[in-house]
C-alpha positions in Angstrom: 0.0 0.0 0.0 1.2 3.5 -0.7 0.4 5.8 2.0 -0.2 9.3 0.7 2.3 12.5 1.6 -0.2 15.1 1.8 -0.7 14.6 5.6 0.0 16.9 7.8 3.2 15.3 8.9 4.1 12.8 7.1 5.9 11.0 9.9 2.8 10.5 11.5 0.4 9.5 8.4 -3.4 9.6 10.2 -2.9 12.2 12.1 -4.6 15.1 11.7 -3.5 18.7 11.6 -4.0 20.3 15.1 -4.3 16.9 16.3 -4.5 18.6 19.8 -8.1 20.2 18.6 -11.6 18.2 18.5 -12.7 19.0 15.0 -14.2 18.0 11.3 -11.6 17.2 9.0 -12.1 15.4 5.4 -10.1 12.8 4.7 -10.1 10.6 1.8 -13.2 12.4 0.5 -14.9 11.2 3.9 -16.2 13.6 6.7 -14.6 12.6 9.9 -14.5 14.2 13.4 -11.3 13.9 15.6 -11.4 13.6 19.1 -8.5 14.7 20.6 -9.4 13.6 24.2 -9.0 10.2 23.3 -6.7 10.6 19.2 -9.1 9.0 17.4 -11.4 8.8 14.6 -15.0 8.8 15.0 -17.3 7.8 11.7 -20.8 8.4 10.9 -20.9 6.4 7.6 -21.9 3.6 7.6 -22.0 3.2 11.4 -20.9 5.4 14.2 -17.5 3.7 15.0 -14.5 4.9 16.3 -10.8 4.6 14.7 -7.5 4.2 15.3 -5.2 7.1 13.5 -3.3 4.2 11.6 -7.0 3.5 9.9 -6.6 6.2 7.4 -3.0 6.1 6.9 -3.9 4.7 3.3 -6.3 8.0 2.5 -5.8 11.5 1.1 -5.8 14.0 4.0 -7.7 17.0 2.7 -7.1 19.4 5.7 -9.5 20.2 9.0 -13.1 21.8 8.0 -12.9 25.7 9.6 -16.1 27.6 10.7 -17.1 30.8 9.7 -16.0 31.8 13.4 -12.9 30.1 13.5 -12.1 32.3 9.9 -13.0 35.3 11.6 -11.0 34.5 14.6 -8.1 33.6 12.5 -8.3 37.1 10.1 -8.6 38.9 13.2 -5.2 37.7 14.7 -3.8 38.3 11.7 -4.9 41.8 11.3 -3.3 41.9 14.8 -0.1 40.7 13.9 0.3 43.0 11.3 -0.5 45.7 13.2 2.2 45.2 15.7 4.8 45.0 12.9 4.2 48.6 11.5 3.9 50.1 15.2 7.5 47.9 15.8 8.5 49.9 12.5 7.6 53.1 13.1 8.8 52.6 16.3 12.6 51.4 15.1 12.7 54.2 12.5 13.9 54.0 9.1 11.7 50.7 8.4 9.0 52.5 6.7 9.1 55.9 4.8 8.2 58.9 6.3 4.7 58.9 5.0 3.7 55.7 5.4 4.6 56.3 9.3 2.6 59.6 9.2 -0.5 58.1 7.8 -0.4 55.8 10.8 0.3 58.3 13.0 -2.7 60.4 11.5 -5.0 57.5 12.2 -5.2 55.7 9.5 -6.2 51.8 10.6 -2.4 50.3 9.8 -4.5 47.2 8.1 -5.9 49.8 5.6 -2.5 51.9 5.0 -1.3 48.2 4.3 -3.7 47.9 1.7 -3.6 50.7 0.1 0.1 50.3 -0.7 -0.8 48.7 -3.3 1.7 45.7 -5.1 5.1 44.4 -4.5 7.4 46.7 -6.4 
């Protein structure tokens, strides 16, 4: 049997990524919830059974299923993150022109001044 590389480490095939999270993930095309109380599988198709990780070593592992809040929750930190970088670089001078420091400084939201630099040069 060839056991696929897309998990999300591939020393431990049947794991799942955040295996320290309760969650949906898909794997080999099947919906599957991972309890991380006890790291296993639990099925709904075609009986409610649980699973060893090594189970699914054999299948694709498409990735975890995320919630609308979880998204939200994860832009949110990032918008956070970012934020704290151009405060860090106005702060340490020299990092950021002139103007992009004094549209901060103005008020502008630093996620918006970020956007509104428009592409890479």
């Amino acid at each position: 049997m060839t056991i696929p590389t897309n998990w999300p480490n591939p020393e431990r095939p049947g794991m799942p990524m955040f295996p320290e999270m309760s969650g949906r993930h898909v794997v080999g095309g099947k919906l599957l919830f991972w309890y991380s109380d006890i790291q296993k599988w639990v099925t709904s198709s075609p009986i409610s059974a649980t699973k060893e990780p090594n189970y699914f070593v054999g299948c694709e592992y498409h990735g975890p299923v995320i919630t609308p809040a979880q998204i939200a929750e994860m832009l949110a930190a990032e918008r956070e993150r970012i934020k704290n970088m151009v405060v860090r670089a106005c702060n340490l001078g020299n990092i950021i022109t002139a103007s992009q420091r004094d549209m901060i400084i103005a008020g502008i939201d630093s996620e918006t001044a970020i956007r509104n630099l428009g592409a890479t040069p």
